[in-house]
LOMI-310870 format. One record per residue (C-alpha): y negated, x, z negated; residue in three letters; chain; residue number from 1. Coordinates in Angstrom, 1 decimal, always signed. Each point is the difference from the previous one (the first is absolute). Last residue first. Example, Ala and Ser with C-alpha at 12.3 -4.5 7.8 and 13.67 -1.06 7.14 Angstrom:
residues 2
(node (+1.1, +13.7, -7.1), 'Ser', 'A', 2)
(node (+3.4, -1.4, -0.7), 'Ala', 'A', 1)
END
This chain:
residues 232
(node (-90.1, +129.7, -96.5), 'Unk', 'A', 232)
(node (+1.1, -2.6, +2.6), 'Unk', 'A', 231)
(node (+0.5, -3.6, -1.4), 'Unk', 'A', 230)
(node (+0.7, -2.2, +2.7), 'Unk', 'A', 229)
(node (-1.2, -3.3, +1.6), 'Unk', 'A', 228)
(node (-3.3, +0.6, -2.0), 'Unk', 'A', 227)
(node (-2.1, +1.6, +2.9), 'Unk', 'A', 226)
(node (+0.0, -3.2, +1.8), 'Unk', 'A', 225)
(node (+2.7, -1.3, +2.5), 'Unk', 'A', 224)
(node (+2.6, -1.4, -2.1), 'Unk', 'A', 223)
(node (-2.2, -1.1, -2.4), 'Unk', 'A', 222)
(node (-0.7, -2.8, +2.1), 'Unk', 'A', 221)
(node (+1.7, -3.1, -1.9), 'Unk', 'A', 220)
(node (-1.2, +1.2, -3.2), 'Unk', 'A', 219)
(node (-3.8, +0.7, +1.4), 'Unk', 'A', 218)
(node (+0.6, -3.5, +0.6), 'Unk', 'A', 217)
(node (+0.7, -0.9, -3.2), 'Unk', 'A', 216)
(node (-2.7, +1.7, -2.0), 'Unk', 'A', 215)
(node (-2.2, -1.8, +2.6), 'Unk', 'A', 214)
(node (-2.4, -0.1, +2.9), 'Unk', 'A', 213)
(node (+0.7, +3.4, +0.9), 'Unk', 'A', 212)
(node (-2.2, +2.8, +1.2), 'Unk', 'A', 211)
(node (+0.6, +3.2, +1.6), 'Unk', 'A', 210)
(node (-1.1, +3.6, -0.3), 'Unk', 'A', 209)
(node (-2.4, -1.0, -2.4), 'Unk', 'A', 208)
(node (-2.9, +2.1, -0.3), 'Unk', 'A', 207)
(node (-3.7, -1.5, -1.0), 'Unk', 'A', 206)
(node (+0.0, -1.1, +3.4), 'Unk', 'A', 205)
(node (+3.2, -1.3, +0.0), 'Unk', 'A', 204)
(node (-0.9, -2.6, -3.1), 'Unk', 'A', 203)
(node (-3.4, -0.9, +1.7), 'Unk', 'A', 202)
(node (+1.8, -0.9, +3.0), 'Unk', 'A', 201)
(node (+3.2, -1.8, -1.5), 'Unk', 'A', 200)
(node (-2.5, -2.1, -2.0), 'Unk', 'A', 199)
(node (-0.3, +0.1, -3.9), 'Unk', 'A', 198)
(node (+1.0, -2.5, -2.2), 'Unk', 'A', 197)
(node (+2.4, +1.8, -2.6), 'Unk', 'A', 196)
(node (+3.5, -1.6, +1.3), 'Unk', 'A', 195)
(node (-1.2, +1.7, +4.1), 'Unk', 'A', 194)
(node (+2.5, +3.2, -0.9), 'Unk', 'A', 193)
(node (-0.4, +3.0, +0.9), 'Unk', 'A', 192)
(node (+1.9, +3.0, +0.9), 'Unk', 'A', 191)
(node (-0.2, +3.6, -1.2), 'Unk', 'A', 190)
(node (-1.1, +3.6, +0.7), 'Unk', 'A', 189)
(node (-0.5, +2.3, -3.0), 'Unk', 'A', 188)
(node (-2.2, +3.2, +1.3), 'Unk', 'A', 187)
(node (-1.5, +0.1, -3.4), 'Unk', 'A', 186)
(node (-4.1, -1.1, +0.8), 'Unk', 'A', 185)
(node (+1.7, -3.1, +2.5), 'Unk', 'A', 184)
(node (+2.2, -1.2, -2.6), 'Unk', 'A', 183)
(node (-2.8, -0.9, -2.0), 'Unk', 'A', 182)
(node (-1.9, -1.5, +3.2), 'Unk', 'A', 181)
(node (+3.1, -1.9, +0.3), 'Unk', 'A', 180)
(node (+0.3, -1.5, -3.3), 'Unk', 'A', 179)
(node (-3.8, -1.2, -0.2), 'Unk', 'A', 178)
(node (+0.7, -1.7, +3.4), 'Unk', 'A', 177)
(node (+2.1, -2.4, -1.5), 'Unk', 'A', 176)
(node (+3.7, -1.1, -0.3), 'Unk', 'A', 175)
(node (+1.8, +2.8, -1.0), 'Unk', 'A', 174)
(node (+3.4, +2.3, +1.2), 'Unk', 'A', 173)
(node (+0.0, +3.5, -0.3), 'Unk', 'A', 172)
(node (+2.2, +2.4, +1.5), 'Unk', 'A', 171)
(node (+0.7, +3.3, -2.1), 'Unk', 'A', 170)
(node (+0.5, +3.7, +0.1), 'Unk', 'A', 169)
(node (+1.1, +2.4, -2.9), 'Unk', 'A', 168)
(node (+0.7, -2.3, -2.7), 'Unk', 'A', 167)
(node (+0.5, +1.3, -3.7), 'Unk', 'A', 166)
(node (+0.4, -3.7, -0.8), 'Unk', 'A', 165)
(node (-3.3, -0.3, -2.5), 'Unk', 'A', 164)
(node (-1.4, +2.8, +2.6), 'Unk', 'A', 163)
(node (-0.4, -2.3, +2.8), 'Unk', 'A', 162)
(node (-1.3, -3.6, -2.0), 'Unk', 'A', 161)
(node (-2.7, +2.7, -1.3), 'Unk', 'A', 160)
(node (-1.0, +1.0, +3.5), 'Unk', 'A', 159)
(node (-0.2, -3.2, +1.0), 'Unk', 'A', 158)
(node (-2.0, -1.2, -2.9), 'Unk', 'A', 157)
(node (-2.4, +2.8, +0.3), 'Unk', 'A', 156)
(node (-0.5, -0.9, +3.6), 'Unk', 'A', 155)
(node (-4.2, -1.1, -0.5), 'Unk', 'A', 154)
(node (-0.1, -3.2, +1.7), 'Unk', 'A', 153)
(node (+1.9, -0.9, -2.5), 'Unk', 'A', 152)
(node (-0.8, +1.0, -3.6), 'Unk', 'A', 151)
(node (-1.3, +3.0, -1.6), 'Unk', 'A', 150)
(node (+0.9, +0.6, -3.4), 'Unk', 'A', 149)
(node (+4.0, -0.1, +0.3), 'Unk', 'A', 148)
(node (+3.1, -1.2, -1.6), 'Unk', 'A', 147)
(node (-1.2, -2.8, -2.9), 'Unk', 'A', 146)
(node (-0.9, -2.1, +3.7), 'Unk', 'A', 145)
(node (+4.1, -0.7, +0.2), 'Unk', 'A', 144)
(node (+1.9, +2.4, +1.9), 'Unk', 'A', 143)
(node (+3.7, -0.7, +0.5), 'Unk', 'A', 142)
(node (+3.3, +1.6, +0.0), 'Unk', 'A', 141)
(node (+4.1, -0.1, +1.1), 'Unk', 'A', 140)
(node (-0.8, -3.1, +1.7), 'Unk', 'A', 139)
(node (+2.7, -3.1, +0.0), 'Unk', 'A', 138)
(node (+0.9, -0.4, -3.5), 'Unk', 'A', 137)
(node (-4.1, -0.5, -1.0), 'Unk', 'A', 136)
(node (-0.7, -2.0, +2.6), 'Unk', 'A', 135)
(node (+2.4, -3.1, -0.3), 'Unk', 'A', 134)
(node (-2.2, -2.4, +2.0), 'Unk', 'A', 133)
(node (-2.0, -1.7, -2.9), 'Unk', 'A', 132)
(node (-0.1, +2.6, -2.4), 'Unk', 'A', 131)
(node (-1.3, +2.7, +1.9), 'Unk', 'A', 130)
(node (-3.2, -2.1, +0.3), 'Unk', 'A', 129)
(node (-0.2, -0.7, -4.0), 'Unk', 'A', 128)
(node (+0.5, +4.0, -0.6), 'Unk', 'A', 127)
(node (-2.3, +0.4, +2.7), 'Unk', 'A', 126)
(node (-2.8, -2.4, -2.4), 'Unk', 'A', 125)
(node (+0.8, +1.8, -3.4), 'Unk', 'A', 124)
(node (-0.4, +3.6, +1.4), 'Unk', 'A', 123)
(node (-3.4, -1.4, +1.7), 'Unk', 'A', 122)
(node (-0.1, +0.5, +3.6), 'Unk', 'A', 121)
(node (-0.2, +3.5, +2.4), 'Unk', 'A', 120)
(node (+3.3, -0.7, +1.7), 'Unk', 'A', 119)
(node (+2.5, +2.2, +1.5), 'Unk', 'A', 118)
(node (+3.5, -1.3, +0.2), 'Unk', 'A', 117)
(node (+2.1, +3.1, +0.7), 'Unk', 'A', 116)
(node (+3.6, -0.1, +1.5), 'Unk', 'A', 115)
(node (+2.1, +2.9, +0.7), 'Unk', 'A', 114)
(node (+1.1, -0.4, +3.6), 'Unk', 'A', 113)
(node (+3.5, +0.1, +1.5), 'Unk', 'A', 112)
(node (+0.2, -2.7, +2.3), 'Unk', 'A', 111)
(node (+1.8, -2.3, -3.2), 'Unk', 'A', 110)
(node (-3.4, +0.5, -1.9), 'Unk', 'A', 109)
(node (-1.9, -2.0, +3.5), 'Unk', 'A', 108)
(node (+2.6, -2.3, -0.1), 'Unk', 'A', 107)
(node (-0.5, -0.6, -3.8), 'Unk', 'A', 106)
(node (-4.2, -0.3, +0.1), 'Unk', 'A', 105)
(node (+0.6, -2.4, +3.3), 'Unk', 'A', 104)
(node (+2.4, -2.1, -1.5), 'Unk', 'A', 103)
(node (-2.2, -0.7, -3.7), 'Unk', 'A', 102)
(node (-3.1, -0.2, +1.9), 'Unk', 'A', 101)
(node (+1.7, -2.8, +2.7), 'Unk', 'A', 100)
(node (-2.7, -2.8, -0.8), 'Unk', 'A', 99)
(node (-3.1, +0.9, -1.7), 'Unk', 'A', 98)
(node (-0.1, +0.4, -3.9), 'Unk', 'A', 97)
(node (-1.7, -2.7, -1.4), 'Unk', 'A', 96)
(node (-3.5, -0.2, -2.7), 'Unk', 'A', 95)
(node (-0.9, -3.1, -1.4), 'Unk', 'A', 94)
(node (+1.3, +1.0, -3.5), 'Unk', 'A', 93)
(node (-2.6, +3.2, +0.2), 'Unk', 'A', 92)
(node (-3.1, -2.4, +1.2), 'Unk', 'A', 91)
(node (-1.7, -0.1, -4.3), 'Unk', 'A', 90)
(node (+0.7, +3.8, +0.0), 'Unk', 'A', 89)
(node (-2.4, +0.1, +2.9), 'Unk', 'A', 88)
(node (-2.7, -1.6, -1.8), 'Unk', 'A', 87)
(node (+0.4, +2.1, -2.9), 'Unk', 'A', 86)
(node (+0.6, +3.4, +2.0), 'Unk', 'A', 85)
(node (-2.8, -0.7, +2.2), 'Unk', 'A', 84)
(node (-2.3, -0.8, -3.3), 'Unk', 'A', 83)
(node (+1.4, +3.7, -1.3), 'Unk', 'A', 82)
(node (-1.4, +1.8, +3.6), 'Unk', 'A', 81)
(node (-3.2, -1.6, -0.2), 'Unk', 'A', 80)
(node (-0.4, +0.7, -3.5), 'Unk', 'A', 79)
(node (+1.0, +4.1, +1.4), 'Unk', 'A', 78)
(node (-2.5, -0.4, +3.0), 'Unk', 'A', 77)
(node (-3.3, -2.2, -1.9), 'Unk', 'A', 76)
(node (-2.7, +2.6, +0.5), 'Unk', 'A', 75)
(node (+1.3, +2.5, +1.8), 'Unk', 'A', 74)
(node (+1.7, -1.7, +2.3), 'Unk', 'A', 73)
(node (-2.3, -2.2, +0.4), 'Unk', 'A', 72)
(node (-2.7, +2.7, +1.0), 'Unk', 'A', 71)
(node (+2.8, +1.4, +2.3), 'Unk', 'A', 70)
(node (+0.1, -3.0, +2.5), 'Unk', 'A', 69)
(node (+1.7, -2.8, -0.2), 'Unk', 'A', 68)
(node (+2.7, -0.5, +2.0), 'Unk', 'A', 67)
(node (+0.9, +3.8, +0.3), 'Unk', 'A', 66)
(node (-1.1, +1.0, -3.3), 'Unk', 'A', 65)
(node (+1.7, -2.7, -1.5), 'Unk', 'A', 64)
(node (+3.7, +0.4, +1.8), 'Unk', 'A', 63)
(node (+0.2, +3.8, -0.2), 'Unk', 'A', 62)
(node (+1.0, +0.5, -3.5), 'Unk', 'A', 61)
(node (+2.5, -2.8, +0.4), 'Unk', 'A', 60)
(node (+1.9, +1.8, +2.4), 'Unk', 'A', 59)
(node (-0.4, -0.9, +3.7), 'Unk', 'A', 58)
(node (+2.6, -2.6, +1.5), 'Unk', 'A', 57)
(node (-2.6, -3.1, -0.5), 'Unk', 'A', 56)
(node (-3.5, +1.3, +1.4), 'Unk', 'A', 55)
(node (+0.1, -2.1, +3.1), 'Unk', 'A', 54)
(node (+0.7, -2.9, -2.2), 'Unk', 'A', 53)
(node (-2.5, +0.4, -2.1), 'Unk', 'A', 52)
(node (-2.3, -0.1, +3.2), 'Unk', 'A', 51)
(node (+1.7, -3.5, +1.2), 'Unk', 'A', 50)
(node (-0.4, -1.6, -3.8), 'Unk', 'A', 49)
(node (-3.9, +0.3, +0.4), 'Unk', 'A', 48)
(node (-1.1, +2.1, -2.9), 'Unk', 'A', 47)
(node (-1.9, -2.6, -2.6), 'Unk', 'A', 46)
(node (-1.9, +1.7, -3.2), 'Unk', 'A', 45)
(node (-1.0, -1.7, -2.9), 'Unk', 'A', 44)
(node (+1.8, +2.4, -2.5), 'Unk', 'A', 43)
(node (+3.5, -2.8, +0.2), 'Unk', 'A', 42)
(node (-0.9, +0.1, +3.2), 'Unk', 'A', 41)
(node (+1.4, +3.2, +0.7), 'Unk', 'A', 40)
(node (+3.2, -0.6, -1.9), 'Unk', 'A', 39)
(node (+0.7, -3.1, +1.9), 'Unk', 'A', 38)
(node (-0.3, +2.0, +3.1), 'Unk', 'A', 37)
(node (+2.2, +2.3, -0.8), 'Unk', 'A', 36)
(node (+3.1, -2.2, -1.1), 'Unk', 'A', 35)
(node (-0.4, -2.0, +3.1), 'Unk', 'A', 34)
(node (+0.3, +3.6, +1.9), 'Unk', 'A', 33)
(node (+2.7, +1.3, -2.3), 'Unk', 'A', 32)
(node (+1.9, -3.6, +0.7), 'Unk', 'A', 31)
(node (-0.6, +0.2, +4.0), 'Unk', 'A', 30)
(node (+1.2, +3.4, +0.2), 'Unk', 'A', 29)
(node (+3.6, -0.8, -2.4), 'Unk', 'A', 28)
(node (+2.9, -0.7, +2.3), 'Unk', 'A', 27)
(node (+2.7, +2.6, -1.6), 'Unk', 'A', 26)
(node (+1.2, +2.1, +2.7), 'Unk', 'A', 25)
(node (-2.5, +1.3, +1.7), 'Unk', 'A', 24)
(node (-3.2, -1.7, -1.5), 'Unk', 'A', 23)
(node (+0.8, +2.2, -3.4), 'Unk', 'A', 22)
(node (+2.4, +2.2, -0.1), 'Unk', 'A', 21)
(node (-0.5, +2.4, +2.8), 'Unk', 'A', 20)
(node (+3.6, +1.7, +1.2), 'Unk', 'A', 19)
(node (+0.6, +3.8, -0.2), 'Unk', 'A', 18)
(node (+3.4, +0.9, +1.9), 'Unk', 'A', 17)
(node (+1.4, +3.5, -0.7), 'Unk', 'A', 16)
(node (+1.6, +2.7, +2.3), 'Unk', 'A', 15)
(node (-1.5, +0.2, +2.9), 'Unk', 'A', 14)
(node (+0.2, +2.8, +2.8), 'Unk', 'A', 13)
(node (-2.1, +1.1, +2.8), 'Unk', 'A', 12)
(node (+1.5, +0.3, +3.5), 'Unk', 'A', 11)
(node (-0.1, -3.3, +1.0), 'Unk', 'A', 10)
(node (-4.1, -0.9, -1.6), 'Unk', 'A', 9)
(node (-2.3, +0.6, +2.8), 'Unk', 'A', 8)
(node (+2.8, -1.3, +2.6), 'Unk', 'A', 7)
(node (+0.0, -3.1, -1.2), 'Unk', 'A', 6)
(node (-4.2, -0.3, +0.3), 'Unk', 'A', 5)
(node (+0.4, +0.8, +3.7), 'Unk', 'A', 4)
(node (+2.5, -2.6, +0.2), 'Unk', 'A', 3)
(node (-1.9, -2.7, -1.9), 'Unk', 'A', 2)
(node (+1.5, -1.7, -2.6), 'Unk', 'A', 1)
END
């Protein structure tokens, strides 16, 4: 982190940790983009697998207009939205927690934090994610896309994942730019993590103090990132 960036954040105070679900620590982008395109073309219609990919980290609600175009949203958006969920149900075994989640999630607990898992997916499909690295006994909540109306960009989630835990102040952690320009309209800073695709440039543009390539190095650094202690 840079020193000038450090010194932004010492004399506020955190008391809550809100980690991205999907792409940050279950490795998902590249199955909701494969799971996209096959749901466009099952209507005929072919979005090149590097734009869906761009648009992975946004909500659902956001994903068609964005790739698409608001004319397909409006005329095939919610059977767009239920073919996704077919063809992404189908990828659900293949999906793996990355390496260290379980380690980082309790050291960051032990440090004083109350832990939120924020995610704007299916009830059904974070339940399956939680599942995998021991989730549910390590956060004391989580969002799930039931939660809010307005998905990331827009910081509902965030601000939903806050008040669940009666939080006053918290440091997010996510994998994609969506997550940081959320952050950005509440005053959340955060660190990212290069799991979701997206470079260290484009992820400290949109507002990442730092980025890591991993859960597991952001583990092994912790020490020196807003997250070494709990302080509200």
């Amino acid at each position: 982190m840079a020193e000038h960036e450090t010194a932004t954040f010492e004399t506020a105070t955190f008391d809550t940790a809100i980690f991205d679900v999907d792409g940050t620590l279950v490795d998902t982008n590249y199955h909701h983009a494969l799971a996209w395109f096959r749901a466009f073309r099952r209507h005929d219609l072919t979005i090149p697998a590097w734009r869906l990919h761009r648009a992975i980290g946004m909500g659902g609600d956001h994903v068609v207009p964005a790739v698409a175009g608001d004319d397909v949203e409006e005329r095939l958006g919610e059977q767009l939205r239920a073919d996704w969920a077919d063809e992404f149900d189908a990828l659900l075994g293949e999906i793996q927690p990355f390496d260290g989640v379980r380690e980082l999630l309790d050291d960051v607990r032990r440090r004083g934090f109350t832990l939120v898992l924020a995610s704007s997916g299916k009830a059904e499909h974070v339940d399956h994610y939680l599942s995998l690295f021991g989730g549910a006994d390590l956060a004391e909540a989580w969002t799930t896309s039931a939660d809010v109306e307005q998905t990331k960009p827009e910081p509902d989630l965030l601000q939903v994942a806050l008040e669940k835990v009666a939080g006053r102040s918290a440091v997010l952690v996510g994998d994609s730019v969506w997550d940081f320009r959320a952050g950005a309209r509440l005053g959340t800073p955060g660190y990212g993590l290069r799991t979701g695709g997206f470079s260290v440039d484009e992820l400290r543009e949109a507002g990442a103090l730092e980025v890591f390539d991993s859960p597991a190095q952001l583990h092994e650094r912790l020490d020196h990132t807003l997250l070494a202690k709990a302080t509200g």
